[in-house]
C-alpha positions as CSV (number, residue, x, y, z in Angstrom):
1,X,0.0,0.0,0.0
2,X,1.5,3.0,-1.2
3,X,1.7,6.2,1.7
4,X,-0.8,8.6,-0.3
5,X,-3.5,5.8,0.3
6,X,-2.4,4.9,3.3
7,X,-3.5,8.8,4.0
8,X,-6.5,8.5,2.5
9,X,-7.0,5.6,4.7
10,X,-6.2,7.6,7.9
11,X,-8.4,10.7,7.0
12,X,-11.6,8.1,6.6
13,X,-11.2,7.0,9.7
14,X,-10.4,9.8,11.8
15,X,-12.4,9.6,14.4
16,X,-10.7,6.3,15.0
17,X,-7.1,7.8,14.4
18,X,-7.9,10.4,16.8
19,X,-8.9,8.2,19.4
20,X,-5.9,6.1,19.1
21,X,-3.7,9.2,19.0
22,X,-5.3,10.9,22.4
23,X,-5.1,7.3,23.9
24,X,-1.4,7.1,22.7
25,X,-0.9,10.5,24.6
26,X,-2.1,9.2,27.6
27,X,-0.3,5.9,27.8
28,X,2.9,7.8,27.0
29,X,2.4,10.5,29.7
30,X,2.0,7.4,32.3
31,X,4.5,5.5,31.3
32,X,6.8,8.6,31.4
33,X,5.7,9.0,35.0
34,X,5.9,5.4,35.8
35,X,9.6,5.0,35.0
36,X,10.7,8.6,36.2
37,X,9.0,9.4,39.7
38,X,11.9,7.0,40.8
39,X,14.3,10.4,40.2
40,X,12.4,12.7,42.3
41,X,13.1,10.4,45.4
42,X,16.4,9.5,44.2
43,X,20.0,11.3,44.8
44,X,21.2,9.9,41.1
45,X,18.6,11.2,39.4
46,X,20.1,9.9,35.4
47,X,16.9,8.8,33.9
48,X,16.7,5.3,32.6
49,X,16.3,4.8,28.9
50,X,12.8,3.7,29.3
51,X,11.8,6.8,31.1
52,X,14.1,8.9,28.5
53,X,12.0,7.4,25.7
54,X,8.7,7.6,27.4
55,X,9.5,10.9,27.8
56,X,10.5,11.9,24.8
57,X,7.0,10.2,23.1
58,X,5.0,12.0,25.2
59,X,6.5,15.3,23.9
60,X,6.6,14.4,20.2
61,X,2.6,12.3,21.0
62,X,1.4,16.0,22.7
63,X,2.6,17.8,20.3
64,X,1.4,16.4,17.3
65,X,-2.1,16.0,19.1
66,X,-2.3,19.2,19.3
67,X,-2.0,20.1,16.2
68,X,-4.3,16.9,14.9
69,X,-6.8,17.2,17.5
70,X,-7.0,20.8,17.9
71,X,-10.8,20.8,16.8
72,X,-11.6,18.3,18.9
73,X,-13.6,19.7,21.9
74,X,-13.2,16.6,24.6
75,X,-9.3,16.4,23.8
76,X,-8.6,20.1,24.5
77,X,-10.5,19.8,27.4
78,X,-8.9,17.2,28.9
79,X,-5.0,18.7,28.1
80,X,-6.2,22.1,29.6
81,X,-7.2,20.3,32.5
82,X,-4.2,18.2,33.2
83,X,-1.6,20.8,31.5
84,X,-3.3,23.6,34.6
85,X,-3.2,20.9,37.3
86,X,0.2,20.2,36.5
87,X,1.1,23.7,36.9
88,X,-0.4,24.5,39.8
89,X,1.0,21.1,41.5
90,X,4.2,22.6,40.4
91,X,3.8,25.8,42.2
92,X,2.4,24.1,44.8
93,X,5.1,22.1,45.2
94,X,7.5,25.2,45.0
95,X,5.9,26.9,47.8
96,X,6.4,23.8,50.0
97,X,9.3,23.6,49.3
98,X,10.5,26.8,50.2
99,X,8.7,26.9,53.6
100,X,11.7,24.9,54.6
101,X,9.1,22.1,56.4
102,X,8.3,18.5,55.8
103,X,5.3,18.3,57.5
104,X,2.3,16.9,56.3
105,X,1.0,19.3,54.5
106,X,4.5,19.9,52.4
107,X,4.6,16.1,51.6
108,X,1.1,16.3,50.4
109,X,2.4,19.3,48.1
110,X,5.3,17.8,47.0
111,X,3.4,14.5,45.8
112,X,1.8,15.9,43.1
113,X,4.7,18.2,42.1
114,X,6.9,14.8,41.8
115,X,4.2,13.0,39.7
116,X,4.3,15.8,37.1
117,X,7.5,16.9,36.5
118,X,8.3,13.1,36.4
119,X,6.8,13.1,33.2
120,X,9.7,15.7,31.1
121,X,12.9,14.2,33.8
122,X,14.0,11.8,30.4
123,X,14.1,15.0,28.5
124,X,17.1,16.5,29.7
125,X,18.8,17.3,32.9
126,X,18.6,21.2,32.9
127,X,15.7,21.6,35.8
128,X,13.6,24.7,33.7
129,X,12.8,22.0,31.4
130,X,10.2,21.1,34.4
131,X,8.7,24.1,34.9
132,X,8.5,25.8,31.4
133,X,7.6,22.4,29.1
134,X,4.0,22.4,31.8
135,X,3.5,26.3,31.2
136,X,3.8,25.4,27.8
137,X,1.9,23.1,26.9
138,X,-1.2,24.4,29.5
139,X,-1.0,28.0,27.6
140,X,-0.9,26.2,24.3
141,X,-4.0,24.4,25.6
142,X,-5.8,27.1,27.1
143,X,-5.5,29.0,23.4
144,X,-6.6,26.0,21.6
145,X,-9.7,26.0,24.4
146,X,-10.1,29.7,23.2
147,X,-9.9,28.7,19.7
148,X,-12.5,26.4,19.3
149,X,-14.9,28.2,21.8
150,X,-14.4,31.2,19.3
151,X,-14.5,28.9,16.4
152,X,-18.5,27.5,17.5
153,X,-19.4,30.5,18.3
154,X,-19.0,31.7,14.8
155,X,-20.5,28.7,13.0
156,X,-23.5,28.9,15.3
């Protein structure tokens, strides 16, 4: 099968290429997590290859959902949703962290923190990767959110 019908074959069925893609999004952003929440709690901190990869897929996955599945209401939804929480996990785990306590409440902060940011610790070891790749991707949601909002509004 040749790649231009192979395209053709994809653009049929999109609804079930879209599916598949947000699901591979998913997958990839737990697996990322799975294999690199080790690294939060550990004083090595080299991410294994596995959690490199994973990482790296989730990236490349997000990215290229966004730009598929930018008209799809449910999907931009959901990555505004998580891509938000993840910042304010983040923060919240900053401002734990700087009250100098491990208490209670600062473990319950920094739990979150460590689940997201585990998800980008394959990427690379500079620690602003962390914080900016969330931001990113949360305002790249929130204006695909805006987007399609504006976008019904006009055809209706």
């Amino acid at each position: 099968m040749s790649l231009r019908q192979k395209l053709l074959q994809i653009r049929a069925d999109w609804d079930k290429w879209a599916d598949r893609l947000s699901i591979a999004v998913a997958v990839f952003f737990a697996a990322a997590i799975v294999f690199n929440v080790g690294l939060f709690f550990s004083v090595r901190r080299t991410p294994s290859f596995f959690g490199a990869a994973f990482s790296w897929l989730y990236l490349i996955s997000w990215s290229l959902a966004a730009i598929l599945l930018r008209n799809q209401a449910r999907w931009v939804r959901t990555a505004r949703a998580v891509r938000w929480a993840a910042v304010a996990a983040i923060l919240l785990g900053l401002a734990a962290g700087t009250g100098g306590g491990m208490g209670f409440l600062s473990a319950v902060c920094v739990m979150p923190y460590a689940v997201f940011t585990s998800a980008y610790s394959g990427l690379a070891p500079a620690a602003w990767v962390n914080y900016v790749l969330p931001l990113a991707q949360a305002a790249a949601a929130s204006l695909l959110s805006r987007r399609l909002r504006r976008r019904t509004k006009n055809s209706g």
